[in-house]
C-alpha positions as CSV (number, residue, x, y, z in Angstrom):
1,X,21.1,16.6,-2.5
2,X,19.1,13.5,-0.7
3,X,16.5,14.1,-3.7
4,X,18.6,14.0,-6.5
5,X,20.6,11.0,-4.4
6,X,17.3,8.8,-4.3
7,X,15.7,9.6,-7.6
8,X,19.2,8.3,-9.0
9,X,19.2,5.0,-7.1
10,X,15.7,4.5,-7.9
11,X,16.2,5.2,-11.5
12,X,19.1,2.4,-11.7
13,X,17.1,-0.3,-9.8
14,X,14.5,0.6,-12.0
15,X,16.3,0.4,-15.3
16,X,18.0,-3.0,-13.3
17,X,14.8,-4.5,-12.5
18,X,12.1,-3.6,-15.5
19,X,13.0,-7.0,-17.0
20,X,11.2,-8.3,-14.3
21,X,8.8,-6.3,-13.2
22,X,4.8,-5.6,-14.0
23,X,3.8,-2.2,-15.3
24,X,0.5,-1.7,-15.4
25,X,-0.3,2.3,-17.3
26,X,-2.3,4.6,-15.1
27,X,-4.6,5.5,-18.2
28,X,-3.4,8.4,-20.2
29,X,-1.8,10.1,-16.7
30,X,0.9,10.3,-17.8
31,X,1.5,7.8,-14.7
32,X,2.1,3.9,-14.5
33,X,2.7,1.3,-11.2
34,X,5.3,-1.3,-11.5
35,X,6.0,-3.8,-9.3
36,X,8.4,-7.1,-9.2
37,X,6.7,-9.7,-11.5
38,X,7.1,-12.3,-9.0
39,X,3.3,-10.6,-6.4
40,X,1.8,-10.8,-10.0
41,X,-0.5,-13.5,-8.2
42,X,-1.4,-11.4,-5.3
43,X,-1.1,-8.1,-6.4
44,X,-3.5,-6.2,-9.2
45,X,-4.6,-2.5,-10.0
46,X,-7.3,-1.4,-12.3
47,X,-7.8,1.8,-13.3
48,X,-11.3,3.0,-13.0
49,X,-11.5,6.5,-14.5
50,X,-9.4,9.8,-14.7
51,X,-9.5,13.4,-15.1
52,X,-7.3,16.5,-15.8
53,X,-6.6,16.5,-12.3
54,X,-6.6,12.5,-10.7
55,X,-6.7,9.1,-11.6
56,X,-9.2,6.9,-9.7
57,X,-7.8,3.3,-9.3
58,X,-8.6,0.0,-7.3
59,X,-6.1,-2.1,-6.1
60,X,-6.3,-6.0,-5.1
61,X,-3.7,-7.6,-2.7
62,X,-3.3,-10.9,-1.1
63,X,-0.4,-11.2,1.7
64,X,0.5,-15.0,2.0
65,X,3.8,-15.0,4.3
66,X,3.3,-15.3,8.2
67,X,5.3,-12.7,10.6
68,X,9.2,-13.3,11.3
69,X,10.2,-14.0,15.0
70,X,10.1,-10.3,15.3
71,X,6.3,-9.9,14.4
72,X,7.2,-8.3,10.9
73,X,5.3,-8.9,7.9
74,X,6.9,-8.8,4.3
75,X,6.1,-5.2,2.9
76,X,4.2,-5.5,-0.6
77,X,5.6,-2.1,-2.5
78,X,4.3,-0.2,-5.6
79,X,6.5,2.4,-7.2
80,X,4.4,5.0,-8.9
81,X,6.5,6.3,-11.4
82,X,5.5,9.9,-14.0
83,X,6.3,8.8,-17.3
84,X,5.7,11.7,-19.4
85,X,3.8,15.3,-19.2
86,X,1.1,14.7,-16.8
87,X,-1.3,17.5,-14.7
88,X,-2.6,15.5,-12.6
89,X,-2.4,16.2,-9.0
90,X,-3.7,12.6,-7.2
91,X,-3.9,9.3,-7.0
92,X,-6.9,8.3,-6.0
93,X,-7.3,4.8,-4.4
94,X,-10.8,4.2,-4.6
95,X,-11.1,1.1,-2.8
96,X,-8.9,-1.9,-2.0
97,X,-9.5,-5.5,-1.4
98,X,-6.7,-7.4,0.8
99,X,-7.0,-10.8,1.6
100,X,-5.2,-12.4,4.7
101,X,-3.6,-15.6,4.0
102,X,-1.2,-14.9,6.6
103,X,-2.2,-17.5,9.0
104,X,-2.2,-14.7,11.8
105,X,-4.9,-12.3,12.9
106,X,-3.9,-9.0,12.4
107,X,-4.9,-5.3,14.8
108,X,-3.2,-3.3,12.6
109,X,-2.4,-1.9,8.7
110,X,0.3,0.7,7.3
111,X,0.4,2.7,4.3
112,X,3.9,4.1,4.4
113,X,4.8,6.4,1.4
114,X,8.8,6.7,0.1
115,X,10.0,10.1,-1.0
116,X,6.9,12.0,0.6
117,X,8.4,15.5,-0.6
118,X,6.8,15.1,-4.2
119,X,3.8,12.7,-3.0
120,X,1.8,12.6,0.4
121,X,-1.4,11.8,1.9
122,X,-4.9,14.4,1.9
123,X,-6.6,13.7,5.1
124,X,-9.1,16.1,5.6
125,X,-13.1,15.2,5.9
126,X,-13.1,15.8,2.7
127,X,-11.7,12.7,2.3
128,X,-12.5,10.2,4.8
129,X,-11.4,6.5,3.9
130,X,-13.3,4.0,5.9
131,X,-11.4,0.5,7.2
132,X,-13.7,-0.8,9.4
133,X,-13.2,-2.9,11.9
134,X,-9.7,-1.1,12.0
135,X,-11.6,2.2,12.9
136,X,-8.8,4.0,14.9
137,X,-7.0,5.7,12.4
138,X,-3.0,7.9,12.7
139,X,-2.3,10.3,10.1
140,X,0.8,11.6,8.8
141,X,2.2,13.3,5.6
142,X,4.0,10.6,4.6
143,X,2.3,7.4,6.5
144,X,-1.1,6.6,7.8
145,X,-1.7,3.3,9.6
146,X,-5.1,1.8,11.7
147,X,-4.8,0.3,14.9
148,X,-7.3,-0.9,17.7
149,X,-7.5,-1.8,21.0
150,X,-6.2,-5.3,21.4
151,X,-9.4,-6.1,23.6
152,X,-12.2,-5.2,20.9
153,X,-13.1,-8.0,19.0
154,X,-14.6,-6.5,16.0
155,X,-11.1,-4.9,15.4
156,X,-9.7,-7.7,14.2
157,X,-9.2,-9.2,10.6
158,X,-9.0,-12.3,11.3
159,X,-6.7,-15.2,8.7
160,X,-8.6,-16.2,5.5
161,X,-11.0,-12.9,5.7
162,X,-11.3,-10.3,2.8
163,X,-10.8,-6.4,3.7
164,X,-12.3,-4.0,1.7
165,X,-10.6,-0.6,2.8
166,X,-12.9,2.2,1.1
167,X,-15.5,0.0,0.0
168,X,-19.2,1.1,-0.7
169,X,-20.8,4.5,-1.3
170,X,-19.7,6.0,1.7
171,X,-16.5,4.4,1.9
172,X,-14.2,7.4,1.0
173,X,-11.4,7.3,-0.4
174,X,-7.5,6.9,-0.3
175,X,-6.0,10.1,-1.8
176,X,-2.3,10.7,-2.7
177,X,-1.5,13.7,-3.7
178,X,1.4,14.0,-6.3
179,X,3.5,16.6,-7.5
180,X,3.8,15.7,-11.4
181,X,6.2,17.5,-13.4
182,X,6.5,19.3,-16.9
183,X,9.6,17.8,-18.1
184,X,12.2,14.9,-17.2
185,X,13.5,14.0,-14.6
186,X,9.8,13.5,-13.4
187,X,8.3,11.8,-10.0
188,X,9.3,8.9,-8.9
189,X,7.5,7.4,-5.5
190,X,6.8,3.7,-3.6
191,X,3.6,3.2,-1.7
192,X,4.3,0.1,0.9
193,X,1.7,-1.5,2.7
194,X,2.2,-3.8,5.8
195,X,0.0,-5.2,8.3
196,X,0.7,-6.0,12.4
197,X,0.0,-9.5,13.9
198,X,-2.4,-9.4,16.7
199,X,-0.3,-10.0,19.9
200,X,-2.1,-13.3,20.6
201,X,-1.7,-15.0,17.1
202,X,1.7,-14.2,16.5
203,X,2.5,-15.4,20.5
204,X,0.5,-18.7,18.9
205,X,2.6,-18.9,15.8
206,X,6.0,-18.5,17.5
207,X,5.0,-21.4,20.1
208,X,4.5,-23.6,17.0
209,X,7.4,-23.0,15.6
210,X,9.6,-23.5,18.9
211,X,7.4,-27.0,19.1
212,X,8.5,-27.7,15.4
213,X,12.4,-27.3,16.2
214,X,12.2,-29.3,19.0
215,X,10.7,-31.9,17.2
């Protein structure tokens, strides 16, 4: 019932939004990502190969807005959405380059996946995804996210740096693993990714701001 609930309400803001949204095909998947035209500046994926059983992709994103008085970044989301007769298994990201334009440090990064019943993370070390300096990594089916100890300075990315999640030979990679389906209605999912201020530059940012009202 909560299935067949959200696949409706993400069919109609779907069918509501495609005028303005990106679609970018997954190859010949049988897959494609869409997202709201407007992160067309700081969003991209490419696709970089494909099989019978995954398609390999790299995805670029740049987050630009600051934290709210709460510490909470804007979420940049991806739907994944099966389009036709597909049998493939994963979504492999390969690597990923994210840029913080942020104006804050950040300790922390979240993948969060929404409707993890038909698609979910493989963490095994089989499939190790490197994020260096965020080394400390927490798994879950439907979420993973890297954190460090506030007091370690190479666990920072710092404002106006470029992360590269995955990058290099031994990288690894990021693997979601999909349950595609035979006939309609097929699988529908969003990826969301979110970082975390560092304590310090979001206690920084807020003090401006007070300093700004007051003025």
């Amino acid at each position: 019932m909560k299935r067949s609930f959200l696949t409706a309400v993400a069919f109609v803001f779907m069918g509501a939004s495609l005028a303005n949204a990106t679609t970018i095909p997954l190859g010949n998947s049988g897959w494609q990502a869409v997202w709201d035209s407007g992160l067309d500046p700081y969003l991209n994926i490419t696709v970089e190969s494909e099989d019978a059983d995954a398609v390999y992709i790299h995805k670029t994103a740049e987050f630009i807005q600051g934290p709210d008085e709460f510490g909470h970044f804007p979420t940049i989301p991806i739907t994944f959405w099966q389009i036709g007769q597909s049998t493939i298994t994963k979504i492999v990201i390969l690597d990923e380059t994210i840029t913080n334009s942020t104006g804050v440090n950040w300790t922390d990064f979240h993948w969060d996946l929404i409707d993890h019943g038909e698609a979910w993370f493989i963490h095994d070390s089989g499939w190790f995804f490197k994020t260096s300096p965020l080394d400390s990594q927490s798994w879950g089916s439907d979420d993973m996210s890297f954190s460090v100890d506030g007091l370690t300075t190479n666990g920072i990315v710092y404002d106006e740096d470029v992360w590269q999640p995955g990058i290099g030979v031994d990288g690894g990679d990021l693997v979601i693993h999909v349950t595609s389906k035979s006939a309609a209605p097929y699988t529908l999912f969003t990826l969301k990714e979110t970082p975390t201020p560092e304590p310090a530059s979001l206690l920084f940012a807020a003090l401006g701001v007070l300093l700004l009202r007051r003025r």
